[in-house]
C-alpha positions as CSV (number, residue, x, y, z in Angstrom):
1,X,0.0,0.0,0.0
2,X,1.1,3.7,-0.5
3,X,0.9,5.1,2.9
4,X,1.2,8.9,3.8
5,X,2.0,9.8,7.9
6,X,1.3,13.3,8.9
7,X,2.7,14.3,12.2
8,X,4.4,12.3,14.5
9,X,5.1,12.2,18.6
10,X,8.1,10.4,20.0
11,X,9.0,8.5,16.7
12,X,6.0,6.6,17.0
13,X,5.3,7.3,13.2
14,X,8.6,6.8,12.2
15,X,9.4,3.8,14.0
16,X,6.1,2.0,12.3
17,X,6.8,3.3,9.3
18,X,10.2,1.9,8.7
19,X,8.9,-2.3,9.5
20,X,5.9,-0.9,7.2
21,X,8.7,-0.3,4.2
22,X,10.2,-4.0,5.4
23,X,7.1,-5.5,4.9
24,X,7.0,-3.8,1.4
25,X,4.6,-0.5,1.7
26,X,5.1,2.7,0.3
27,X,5.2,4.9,3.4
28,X,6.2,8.4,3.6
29,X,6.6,10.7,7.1
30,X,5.9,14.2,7.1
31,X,7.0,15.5,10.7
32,X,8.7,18.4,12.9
33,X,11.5,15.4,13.6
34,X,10.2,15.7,17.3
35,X,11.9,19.2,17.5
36,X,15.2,18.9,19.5
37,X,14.5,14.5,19.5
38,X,15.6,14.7,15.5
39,X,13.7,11.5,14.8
40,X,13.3,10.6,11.2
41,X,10.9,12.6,8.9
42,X,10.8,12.3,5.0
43,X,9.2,15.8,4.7
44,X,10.2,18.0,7.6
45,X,7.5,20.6,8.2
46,X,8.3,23.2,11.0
47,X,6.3,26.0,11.7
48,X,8.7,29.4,12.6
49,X,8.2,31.4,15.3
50,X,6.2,34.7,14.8
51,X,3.5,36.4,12.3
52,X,5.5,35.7,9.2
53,X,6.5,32.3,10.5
54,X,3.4,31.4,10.6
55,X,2.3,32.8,7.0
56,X,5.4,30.7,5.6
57,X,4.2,27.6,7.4
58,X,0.7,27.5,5.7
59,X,2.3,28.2,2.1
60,X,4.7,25.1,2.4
61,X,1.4,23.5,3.9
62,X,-0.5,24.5,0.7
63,X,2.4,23.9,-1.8
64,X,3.2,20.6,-0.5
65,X,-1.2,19.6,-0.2
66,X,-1.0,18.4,-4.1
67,X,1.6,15.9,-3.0
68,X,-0.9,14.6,-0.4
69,X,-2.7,13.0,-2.9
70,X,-3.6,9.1,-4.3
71,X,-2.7,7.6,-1.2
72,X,-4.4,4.5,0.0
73,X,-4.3,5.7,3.4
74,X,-3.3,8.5,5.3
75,X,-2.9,8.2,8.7
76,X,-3.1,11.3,11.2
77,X,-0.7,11.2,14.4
78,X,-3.7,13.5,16.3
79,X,-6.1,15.3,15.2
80,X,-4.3,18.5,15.3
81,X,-1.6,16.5,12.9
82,X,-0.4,20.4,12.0
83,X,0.3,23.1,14.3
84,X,-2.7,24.9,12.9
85,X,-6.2,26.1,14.7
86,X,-9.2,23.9,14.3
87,X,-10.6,26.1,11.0
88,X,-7.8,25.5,9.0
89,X,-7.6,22.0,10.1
90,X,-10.4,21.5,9.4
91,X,-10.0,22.3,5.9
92,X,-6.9,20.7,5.3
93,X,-8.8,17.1,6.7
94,X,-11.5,17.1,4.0
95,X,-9.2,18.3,1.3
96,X,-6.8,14.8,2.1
97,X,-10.2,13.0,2.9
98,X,-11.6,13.5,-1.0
99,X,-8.1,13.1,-2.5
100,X,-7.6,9.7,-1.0
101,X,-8.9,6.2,-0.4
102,X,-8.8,6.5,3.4
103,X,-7.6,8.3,6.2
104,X,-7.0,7.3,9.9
105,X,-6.5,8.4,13.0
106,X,-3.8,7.6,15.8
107,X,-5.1,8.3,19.1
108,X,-2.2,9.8,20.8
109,X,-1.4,13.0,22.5
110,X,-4.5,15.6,23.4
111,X,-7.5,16.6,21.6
112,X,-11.2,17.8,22.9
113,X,-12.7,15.2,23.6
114,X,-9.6,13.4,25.5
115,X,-8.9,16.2,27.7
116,X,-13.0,16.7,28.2
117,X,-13.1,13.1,29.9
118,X,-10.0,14.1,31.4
119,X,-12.1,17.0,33.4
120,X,-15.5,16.2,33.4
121,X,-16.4,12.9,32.7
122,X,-15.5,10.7,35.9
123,X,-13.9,8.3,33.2
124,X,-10.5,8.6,35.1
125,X,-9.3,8.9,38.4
126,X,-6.7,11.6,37.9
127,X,-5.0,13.3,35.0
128,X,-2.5,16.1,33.5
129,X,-5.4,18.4,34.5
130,X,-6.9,16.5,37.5
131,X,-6.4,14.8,40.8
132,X,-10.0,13.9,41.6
133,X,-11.2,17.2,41.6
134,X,-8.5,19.2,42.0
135,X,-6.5,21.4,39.9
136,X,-3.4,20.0,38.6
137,X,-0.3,22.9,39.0
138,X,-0.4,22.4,35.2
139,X,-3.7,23.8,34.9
140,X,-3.5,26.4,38.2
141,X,-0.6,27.8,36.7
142,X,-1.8,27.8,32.6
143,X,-5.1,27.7,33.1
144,X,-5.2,28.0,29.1
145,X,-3.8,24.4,28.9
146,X,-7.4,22.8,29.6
147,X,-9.5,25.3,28.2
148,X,-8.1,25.8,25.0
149,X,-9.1,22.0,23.7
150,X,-12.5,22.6,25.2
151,X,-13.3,25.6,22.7
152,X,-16.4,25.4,20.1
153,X,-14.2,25.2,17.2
154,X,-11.7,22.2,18.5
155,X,-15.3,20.6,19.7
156,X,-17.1,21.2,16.4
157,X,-13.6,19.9,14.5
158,X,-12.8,16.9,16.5
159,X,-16.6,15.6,16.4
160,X,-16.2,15.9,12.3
161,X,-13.3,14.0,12.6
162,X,-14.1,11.5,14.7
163,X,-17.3,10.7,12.6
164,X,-15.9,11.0,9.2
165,X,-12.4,9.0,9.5
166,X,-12.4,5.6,8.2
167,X,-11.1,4.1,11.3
168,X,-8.7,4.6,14.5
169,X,-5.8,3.2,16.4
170,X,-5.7,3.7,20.3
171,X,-2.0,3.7,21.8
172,X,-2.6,3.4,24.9
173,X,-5.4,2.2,27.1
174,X,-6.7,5.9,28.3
175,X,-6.6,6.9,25.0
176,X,-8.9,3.6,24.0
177,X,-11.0,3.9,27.2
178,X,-12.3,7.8,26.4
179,X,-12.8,7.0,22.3
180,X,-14.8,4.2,22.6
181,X,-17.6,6.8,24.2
182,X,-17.2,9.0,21.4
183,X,-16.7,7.2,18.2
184,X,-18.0,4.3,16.4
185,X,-16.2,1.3,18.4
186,X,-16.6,-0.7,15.0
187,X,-14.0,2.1,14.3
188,X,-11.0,1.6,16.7
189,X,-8.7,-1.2,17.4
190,X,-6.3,-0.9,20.5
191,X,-3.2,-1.6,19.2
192,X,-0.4,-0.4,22.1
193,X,2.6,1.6,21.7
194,X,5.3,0.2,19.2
195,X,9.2,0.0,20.0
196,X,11.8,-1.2,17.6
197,X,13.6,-3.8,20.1
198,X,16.0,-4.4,17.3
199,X,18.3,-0.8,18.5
200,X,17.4,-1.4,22.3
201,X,19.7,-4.1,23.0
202,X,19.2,-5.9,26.6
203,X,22.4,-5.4,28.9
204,X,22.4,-6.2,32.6
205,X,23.3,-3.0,34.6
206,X,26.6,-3.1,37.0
207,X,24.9,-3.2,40.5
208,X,28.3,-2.5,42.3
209,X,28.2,1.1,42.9
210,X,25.4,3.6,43.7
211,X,22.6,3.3,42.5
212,X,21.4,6.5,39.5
213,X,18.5,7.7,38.7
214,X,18.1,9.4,35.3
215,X,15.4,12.1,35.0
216,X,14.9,13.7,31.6
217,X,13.4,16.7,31.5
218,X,11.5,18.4,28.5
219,X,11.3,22.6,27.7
220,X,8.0,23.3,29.1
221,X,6.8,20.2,29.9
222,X,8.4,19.6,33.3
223,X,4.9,20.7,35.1
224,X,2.4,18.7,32.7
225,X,4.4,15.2,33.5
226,X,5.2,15.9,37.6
227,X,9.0,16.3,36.6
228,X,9.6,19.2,38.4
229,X,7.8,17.3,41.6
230,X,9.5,14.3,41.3
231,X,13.3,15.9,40.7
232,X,13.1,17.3,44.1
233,X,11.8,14.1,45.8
234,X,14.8,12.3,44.1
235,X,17.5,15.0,45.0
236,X,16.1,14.8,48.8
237,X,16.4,11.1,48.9
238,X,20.1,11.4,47.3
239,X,20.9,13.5,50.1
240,X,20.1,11.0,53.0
241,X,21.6,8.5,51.1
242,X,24.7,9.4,50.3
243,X,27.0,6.7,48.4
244,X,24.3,4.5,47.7
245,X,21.9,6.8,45.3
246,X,23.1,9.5,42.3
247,X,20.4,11.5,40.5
248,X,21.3,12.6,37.3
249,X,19.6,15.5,34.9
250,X,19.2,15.6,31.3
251,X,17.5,18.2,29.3
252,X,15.4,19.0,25.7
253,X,18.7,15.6,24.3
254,X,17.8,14.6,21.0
255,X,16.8,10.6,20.6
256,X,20.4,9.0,20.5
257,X,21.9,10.7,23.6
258,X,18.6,10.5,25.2
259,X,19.1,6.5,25.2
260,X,22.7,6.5,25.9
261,X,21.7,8.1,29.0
262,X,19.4,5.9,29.6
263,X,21.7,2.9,29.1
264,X,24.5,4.7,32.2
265,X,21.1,4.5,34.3
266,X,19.5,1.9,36.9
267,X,16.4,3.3,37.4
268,X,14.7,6.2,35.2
269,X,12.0,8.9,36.5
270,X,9.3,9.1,33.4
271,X,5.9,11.2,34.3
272,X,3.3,11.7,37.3
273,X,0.1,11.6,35.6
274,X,-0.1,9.0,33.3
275,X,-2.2,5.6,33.6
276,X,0.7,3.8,31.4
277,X,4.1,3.8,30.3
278,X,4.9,6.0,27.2
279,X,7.3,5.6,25.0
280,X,10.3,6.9,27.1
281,X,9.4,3.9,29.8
282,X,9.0,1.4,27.4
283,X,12.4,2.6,25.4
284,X,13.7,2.5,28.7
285,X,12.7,-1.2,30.1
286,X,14.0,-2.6,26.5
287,X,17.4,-1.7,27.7
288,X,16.9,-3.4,30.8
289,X,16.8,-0.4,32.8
290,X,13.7,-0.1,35.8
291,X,11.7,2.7,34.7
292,X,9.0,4.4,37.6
293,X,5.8,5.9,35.6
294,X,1.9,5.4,35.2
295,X,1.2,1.6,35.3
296,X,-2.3,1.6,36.8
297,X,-4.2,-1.7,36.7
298,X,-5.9,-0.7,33.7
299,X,-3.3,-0.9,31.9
300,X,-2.0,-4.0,33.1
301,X,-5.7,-5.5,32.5
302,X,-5.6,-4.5,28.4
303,X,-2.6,-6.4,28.4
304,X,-3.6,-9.3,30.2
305,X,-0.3,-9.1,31.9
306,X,0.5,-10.4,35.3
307,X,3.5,-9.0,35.6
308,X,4.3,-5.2,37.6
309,X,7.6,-4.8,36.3
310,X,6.8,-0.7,36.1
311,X,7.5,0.9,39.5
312,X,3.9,2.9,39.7
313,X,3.3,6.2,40.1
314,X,0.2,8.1,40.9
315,X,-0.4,11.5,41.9
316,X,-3.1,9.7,44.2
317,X,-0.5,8.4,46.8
318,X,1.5,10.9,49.0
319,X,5.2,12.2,48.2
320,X,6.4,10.6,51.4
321,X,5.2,7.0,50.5
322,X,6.5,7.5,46.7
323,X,9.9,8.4,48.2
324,X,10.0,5.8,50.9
325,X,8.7,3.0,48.3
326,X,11.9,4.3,45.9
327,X,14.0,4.2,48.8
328,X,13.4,0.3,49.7
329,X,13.7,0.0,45.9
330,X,17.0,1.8,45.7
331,X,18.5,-0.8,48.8
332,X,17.0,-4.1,46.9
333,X,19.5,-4.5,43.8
334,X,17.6,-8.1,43.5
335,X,14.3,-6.7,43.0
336,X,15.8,-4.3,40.7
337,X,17.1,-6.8,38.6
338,X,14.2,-9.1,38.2
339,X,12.0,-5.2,37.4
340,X,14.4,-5.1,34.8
341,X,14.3,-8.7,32.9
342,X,10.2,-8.4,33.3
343,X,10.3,-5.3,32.0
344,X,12.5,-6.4,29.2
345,X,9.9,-9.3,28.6
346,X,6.7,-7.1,28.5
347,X,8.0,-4.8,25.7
348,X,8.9,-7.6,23.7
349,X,5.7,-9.2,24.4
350,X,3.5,-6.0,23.8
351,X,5.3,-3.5,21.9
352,X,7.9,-5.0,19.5
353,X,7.6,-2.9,16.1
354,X,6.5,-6.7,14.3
355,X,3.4,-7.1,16.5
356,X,1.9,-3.9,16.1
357,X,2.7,-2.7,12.7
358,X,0.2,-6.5,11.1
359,X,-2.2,-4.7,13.5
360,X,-2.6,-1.6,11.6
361,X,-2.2,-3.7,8.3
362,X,-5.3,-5.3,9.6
363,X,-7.4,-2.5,11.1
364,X,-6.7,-0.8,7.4
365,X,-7.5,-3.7,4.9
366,X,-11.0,-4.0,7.2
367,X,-12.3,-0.7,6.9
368,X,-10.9,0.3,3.2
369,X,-12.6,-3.4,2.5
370,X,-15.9,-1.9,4.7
């Protein structure tokens, strides 16, 4: 099939689209490259800062649309798969759904009616923008970050969307659990994050010294993912164990450094508010390095795994118990080690590259067929 990929978050796109091209598809990836991450992109659209920057954006956006044409499918990384406002969007979408035989949607990343069920729909217990029903910082300090995807014109674009695309594949279980009350279920297959395993070698981690704790850190995003929060927990700990734990920094690295970090780590500090592991966990427990994020039951139960190799975190549970639970951690090197080979084993078991990408193959040839 000839397969077009606009947008892309954490090489998720990317990484799919290069065991698509193994398994003899056409595929071409038109993305930002992840900013400062520098994954791989075929067509690299940016928009510039400023006015004029964004004027120059929406010509190569309008020069490059003829190109966007005879595809079989098209597959959208969000619905805001350009760094445009809904209107233009909006135009954009209908234009690529006339000029081709199909276009789907990966559920990934915000949009209205995620970050609706996220505030007002009891659907989860907590979230980038709640804890119960409290305010998250995130949303106390930019109070703009929640209400700008709950505008009429995202509501009135997503709800076109979700009702004209030919299908849509969830990455994660949240992002399954709040479309299945707003879109056709016919329409959506779960289909979990995919890694390509064959760059994240296993290697057993030297247990002789201290113990380090990577945290990376992204521009402007330390707040939304309990970074910030978690940083100081970790440096406090390091301080009343001294020679046993090291916590280490990293900022805005692109991909490559960011897992050679990764790979001089034991355990690695990923986000606050999620219900599962993103693609920096799972990156991380390929490598055979423990990784502490969102892992909440629901997540282990679309797996049908009875493993908890993911050391859980919850913006539910207190800041003393987090850090007294990573302390114990940080003083059992056995249990770290047997984290890190079930880790290893749930990646390869639920997101290896060559599981997921037959899924898509699948979800596509059923709904073009339909």
């Amino acid at each position: 099939m000839k397969i077009l990929m606009l947008g892309d978050y954490s090489n998720l796109h990317a990484c799919l689209a290069k065991e698509l091209r193994k398994r003899g598809h056409d595929v071409t990836v038109v993305s930002d490259r992840g900013t400062y991450m520098q994954t791989d992109a075929d067509i690299v659209l940016k928009r510039p800062s400023g006015i004029l920057g964004g004027f120059r954006y929406l010509y190569r956006i309008l020069a490059l649309l003829p190109s966007w044409s005879g595809y079989d499918v098209v597959q959208l990384i969000n619905p805001q798969f350009l760094n445009l406002k809904p209107d233009k969007l909006r135009i954009i979408y209908d234009i690529l759904k006339k000029n081709n035989h199909s276009v789907f949607l990966t559920l990934c990343g915000n949009d209205h009616f995620f970050v609706k069920d996220c505030v007002d729909s009891g659907l989860f217990r907590f979230s980038e923008f709640r804890v119960g029903e409290e305010l998250t910082p995130l949303v106390k300090c930019d109070p703009l970050r929640e209400k700008g995807w709950l505008i009429s014109s995202h509501a009135s674009y997503t709800t076109h969307l979700y009702n004209t695309i030919d299908g849509a594949m969830s990455v994660l279980p949240e992002y399954d659990m709040s479309a299945r009350r707003h879109m056709d279920p016919q329409k959506l297959v779960f289909t979990n994050l995919p890694i390509e395993l064959d760059n994240l070698e296993f290697t057993e981690f030297d247990l002789t010294g201290p113990i380090k704790i990577l945290i990376g850190m992204r521009a402007n995003m330390e707040i939304q993912k309990g970074t910030a929060r978690l940083l100081e927990l970790c440096k406090d700990l390091e301080k009343e164990m001294p020679g046993k734990l090291e916590v280490k920094v990293v900022k805005n690295l692109s991909l490559a450094e960011y897992l050679d970090a990764l790979r001089s780590s034991h355990i690695v500090i990923d986000q606050l508010y999620s219900y599962s592991p993103a693609t920096n966990a799972l990156q991380t427990m390929a490598l055979g390095r423990v990784t502490a994020s969102g892992a909440q039951e629901e997540y282990y139960k679309y797996l049908n795994e009875n493993s908890r190799p993911i050391f859980c975190l919850s913006p539910l549970e207190e800041e003393t118990t987090i850090k007294e639970r990573l302390r114990a951690l940080v003083l059992n090197k056995k249990e770290l080690k047997q984290m890190a080979e079930e880790g290893r084993h749930l990646v390869e078991q639920h997101n290896d590259v060559r599981h997921i990408a037959p899924i898509f193959e699948t979800h596509w040839h059923n709904h073009i067929k339909a």
